[in-house]
Residue frames as qw, qx, qy, qz and C-alpha x, y, z in Angstrom:
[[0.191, 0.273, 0.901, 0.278, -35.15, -165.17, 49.24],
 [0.289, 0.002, -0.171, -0.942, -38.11, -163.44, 47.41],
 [0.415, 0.211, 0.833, -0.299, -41.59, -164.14, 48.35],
 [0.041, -0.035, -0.693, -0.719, -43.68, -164.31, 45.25],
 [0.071, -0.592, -0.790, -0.139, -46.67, -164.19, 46.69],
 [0.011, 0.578, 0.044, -0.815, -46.22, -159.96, 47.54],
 [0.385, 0.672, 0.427, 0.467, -48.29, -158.08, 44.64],
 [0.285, 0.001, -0.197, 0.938, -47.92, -154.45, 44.43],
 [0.192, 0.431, 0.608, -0.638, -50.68, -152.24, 45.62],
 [0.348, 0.699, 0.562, 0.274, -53.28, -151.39, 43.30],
 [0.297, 0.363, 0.110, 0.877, -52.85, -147.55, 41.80],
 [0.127, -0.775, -0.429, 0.445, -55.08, -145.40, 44.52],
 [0.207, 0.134, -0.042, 0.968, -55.10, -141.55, 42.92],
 [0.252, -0.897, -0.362, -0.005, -58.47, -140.60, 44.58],
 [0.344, -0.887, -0.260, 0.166, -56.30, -138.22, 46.32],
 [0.699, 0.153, 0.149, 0.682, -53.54, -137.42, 44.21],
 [0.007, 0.772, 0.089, 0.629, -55.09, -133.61, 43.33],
 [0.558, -0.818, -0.075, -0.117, -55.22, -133.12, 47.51],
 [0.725, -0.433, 0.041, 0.534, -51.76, -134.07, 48.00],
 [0.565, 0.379, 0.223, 0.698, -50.42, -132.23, 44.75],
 [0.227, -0.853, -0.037, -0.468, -52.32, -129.05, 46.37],
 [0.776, -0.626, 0.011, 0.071, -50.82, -129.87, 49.58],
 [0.739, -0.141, 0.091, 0.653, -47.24, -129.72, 48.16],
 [0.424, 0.596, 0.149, 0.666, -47.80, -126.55, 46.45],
 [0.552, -0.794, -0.193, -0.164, -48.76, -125.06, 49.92],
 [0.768, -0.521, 0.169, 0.332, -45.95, -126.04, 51.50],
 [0.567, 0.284, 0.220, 0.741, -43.53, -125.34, 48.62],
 [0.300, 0.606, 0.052, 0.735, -44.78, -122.05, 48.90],
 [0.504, -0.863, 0.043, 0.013, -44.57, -121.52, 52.91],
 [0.796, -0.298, 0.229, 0.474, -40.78, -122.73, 52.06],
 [0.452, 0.374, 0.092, 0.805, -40.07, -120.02, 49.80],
 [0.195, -0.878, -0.224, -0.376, -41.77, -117.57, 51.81],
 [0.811, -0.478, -0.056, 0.333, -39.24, -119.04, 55.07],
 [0.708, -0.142, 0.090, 0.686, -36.55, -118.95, 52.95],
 [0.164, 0.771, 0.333, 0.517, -37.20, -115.32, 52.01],
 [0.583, -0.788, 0.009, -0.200, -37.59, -114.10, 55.47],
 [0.816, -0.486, 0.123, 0.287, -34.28, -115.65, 56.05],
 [0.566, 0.453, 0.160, 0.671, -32.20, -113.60, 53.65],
 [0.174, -0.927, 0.085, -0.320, -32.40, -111.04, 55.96],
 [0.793, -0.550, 0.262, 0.020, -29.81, -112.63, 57.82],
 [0.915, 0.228, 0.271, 0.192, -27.93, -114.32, 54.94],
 [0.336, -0.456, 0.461, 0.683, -24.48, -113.59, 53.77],
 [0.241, 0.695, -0.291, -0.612, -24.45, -112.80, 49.92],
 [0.316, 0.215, -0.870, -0.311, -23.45, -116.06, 48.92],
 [0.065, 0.424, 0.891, -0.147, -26.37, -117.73, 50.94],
 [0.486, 0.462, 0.256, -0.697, -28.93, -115.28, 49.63],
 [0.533, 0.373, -0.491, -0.580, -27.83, -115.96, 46.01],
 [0.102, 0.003, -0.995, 0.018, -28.11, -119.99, 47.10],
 [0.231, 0.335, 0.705, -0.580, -31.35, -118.91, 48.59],
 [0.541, 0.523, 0.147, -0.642, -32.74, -117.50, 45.33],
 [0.387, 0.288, -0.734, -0.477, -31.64, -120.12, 43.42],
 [0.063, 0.182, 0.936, -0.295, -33.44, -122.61, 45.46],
 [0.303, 0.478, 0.728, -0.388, -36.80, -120.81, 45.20],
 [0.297, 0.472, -0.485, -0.673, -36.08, -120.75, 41.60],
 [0.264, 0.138, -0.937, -0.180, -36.28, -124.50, 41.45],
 [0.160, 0.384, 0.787, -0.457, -39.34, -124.52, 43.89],
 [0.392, 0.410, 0.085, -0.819, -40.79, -122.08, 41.60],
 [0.476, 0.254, -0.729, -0.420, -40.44, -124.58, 38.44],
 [0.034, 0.125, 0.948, -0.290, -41.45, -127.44, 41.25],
 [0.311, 0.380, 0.492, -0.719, -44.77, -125.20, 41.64],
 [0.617, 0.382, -0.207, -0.656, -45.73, -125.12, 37.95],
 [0.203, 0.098, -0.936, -0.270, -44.99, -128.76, 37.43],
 [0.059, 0.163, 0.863, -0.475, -46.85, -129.55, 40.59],
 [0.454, 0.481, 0.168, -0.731, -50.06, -127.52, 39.07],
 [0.494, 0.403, -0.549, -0.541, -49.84, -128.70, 35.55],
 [0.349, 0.081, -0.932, -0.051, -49.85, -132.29, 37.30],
 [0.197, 0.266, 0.918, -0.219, -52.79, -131.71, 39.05],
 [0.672, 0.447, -0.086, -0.584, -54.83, -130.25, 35.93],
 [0.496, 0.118, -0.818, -0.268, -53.92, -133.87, 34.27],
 [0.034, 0.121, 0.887, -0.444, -55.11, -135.37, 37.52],
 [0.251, 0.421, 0.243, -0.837, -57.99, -133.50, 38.14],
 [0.549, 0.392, -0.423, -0.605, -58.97, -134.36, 34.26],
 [0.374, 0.075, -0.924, 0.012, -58.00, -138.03, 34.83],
 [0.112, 0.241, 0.803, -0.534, -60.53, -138.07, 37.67],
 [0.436, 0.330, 0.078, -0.833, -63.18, -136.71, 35.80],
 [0.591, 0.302, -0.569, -0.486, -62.80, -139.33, 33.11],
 [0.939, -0.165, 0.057, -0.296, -62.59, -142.10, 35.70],
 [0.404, -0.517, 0.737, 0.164, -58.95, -142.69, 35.88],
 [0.885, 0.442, 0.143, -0.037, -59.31, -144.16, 32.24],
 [0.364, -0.512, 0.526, 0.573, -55.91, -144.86, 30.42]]
């Protein structure tokens, strides 16, 4: 049975820009890993390895470009 009296939380991004930095951080200690581990890597896991931190690399510019809209939204006061 559904309770109807659950709302959903209110929208919090105070800290959206801190996490979005926070993933790009990490996104790039995980290509740096998986770098370091191609020394090791057969041929067909290196080329799996640089396609992966191809797609982290496109992750990284989204992840920026979403926190200049943040980062603007927070200036303006989270107006819509």
């Amino acid at each position: 049975m559904t309770n109807h009296n659950q709302r959903p939380n209110p929208d919090d991004r105070s800290d959206n820009v801190e996490k979005l930095q926070d993933m790009v951080q990490n996104t790039i200690e995980n290509i740096e890993e998986a770098k370091e581990s191609m020394e090791f890597a057969t041929e067909e896991e290196k080329q799996r390895i640089q396609e992966k931190n191809a797609r982290r690399n496109e992750s990284i510019e989204s992840f920026r470009s979403e926190i200049q809209d943040e980062s603007a939204a927070r200036e303006n006061g989270y107006q819509s």
